[in-house]
N, C-alpha and C positions, 0 to 999 in steps of 0.2 A: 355592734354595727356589722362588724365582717359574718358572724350568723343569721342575721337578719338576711342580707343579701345571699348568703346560701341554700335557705330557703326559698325565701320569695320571687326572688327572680325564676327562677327553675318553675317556681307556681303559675307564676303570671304568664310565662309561657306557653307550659304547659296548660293553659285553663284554657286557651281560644279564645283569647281577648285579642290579640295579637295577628294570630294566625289560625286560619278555621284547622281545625281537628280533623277535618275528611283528609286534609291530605298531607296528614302527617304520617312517616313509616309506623305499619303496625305497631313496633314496640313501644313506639311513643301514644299512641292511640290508646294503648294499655294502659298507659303508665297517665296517661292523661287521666283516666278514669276513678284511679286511686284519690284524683287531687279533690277536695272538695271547694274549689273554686271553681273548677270546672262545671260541677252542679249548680254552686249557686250561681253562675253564670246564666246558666241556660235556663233557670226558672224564673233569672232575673227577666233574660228576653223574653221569655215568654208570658209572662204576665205583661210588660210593657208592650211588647208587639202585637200581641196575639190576643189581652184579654185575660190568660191564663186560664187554659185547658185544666180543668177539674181533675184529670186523674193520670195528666204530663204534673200539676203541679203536686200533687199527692203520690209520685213515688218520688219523684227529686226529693222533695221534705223525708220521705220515709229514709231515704239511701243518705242526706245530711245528719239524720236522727241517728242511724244505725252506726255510722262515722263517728259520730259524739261519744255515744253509750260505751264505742268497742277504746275510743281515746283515754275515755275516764276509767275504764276496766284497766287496763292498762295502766296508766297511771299511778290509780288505786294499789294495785300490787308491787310495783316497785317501789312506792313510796314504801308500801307495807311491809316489806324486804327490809328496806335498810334502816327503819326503826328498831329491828329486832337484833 
Protein backbone atom coordinates (compact mmCIF):
# COMPACT_ATOMS: atom_id res chain seq x y z
CA UNK A 1 0.00 0.00 0.00
CA UNK A 2 2.56 2.48 1.26
CA UNK A 3 4.67 1.70 -2.31
CA UNK A 4 1.94 2.03 -4.31
CA UNK A 5 1.37 5.60 -3.01
CA UNK A 6 5.14 6.35 -3.44
CA UNK A 7 4.85 5.88 -6.84
CA UNK A 8 1.76 6.80 -8.02
CA UNK A 9 1.08 9.71 -6.56
CA UNK A 10 4.47 11.52 -7.62
CA UNK A 11 3.09 9.89 -11.24
CA UNK A 12 -0.25 11.34 -11.28
CA UNK A 13 1.28 14.62 -10.62
CA UNK A 14 3.80 14.68 -12.37
CA UNK A 15 1.71 13.40 -15.64
CA UNK A 16 -0.49 16.92 -16.01
CA UNK A 17 -3.46 15.39 -15.15
CA UNK A 18 -3.63 17.69 -12.29
CA UNK A 19 -1.71 20.50 -13.22
CA UNK A 20 -0.64 21.54 -16.85
CA UNK A 21 3.21 20.77 -17.23
CA UNK A 22 3.94 24.40 -18.96
CA UNK A 23 4.21 25.70 -15.78
CA UNK A 24 5.87 23.56 -13.80
CA UNK A 25 9.83 24.51 -12.67
CA UNK A 26 11.96 23.15 -15.32
CA UNK A 27 13.31 20.17 -13.10
CA UNK A 28 10.06 19.02 -12.79
CA UNK A 29 9.21 19.46 -16.64
CA UNK A 30 12.25 17.03 -16.80
CA UNK A 31 11.24 14.71 -14.64
CA UNK A 32 7.74 14.88 -15.89
CA UNK A 33 8.94 13.57 -19.04
CA UNK A 34 10.56 10.29 -17.76
CA UNK A 35 6.94 9.53 -16.47
CA UNK A 36 5.08 7.40 -18.84
CA UNK A 37 1.79 8.63 -17.80
CA UNK A 38 2.58 11.64 -18.90
CA UNK A 39 2.59 10.33 -22.64
CA UNK A 40 -0.01 8.27 -22.39
CA UNK A 41 -1.87 11.30 -21.20
CA UNK A 42 -1.22 13.46 -23.94
CA UNK A 43 -2.01 10.83 -26.71
CA UNK A 44 -4.79 10.12 -24.72
CA UNK A 45 -6.03 13.98 -25.38
CA UNK A 46 -5.13 13.94 -28.34
CA UNK A 47 -6.92 11.38 -29.92
CA UNK A 48 -9.95 12.34 -27.82
CA UNK A 49 -9.67 16.01 -28.57
CA UNK A 50 -8.04 16.47 -31.58
CA UNK A 51 -8.84 13.12 -33.62
CA UNK A 52 -5.33 11.99 -33.16
CA UNK A 53 -2.58 13.57 -35.29
CA UNK A 54 -1.03 10.58 -37.24
CA UNK A 55 2.57 11.34 -36.32
CA UNK A 56 1.72 13.34 -32.40
CA UNK A 57 0.26 9.80 -32.06
CA UNK A 58 3.17 7.76 -33.57
CA UNK A 59 5.97 9.02 -31.55
CA UNK A 60 4.09 9.21 -28.11
CA UNK A 61 3.54 5.17 -28.90
CA UNK A 62 7.18 5.09 -30.16
CA UNK A 63 8.66 6.92 -26.81
CA UNK A 64 5.82 4.33 -24.62
CA UNK A 65 7.31 1.46 -26.77
CA UNK A 66 10.92 2.57 -26.12
CA UNK A 67 10.00 3.00 -22.12
CA UNK A 68 8.78 -0.67 -22.20
CA UNK A 69 11.71 -2.50 -24.26
CA UNK A 70 14.38 -0.26 -21.84
CA UNK A 71 11.92 -1.64 -18.54
CA UNK A 72 11.93 -5.15 -19.55
CA UNK A 73 15.85 -4.93 -20.50
CA UNK A 74 16.29 -3.95 -17.22
CA UNK A 75 14.44 -6.20 -15.62
CA UNK A 76 15.55 -9.00 -17.59
CA UNK A 77 19.04 -8.56 -16.18
CA UNK A 78 18.67 -8.15 -12.62
CA UNK A 79 16.42 -10.91 -12.55
CA UNK A 80 19.32 -12.68 -14.60
CA UNK A 81 21.83 -11.43 -11.76
CA UNK A 82 20.28 -12.92 -9.03
CA UNK A 83 19.50 -16.47 -10.41
CA UNK A 84 23.17 -16.93 -10.84
Amino acid sequence: MLGGFLFLFPAILLSGLMFPIENMPEVLRWMSDLNPVTHFLALLRNILLKGGELDFVLQRIGVLVLMAVVSVFVSFKRFHTTLQ
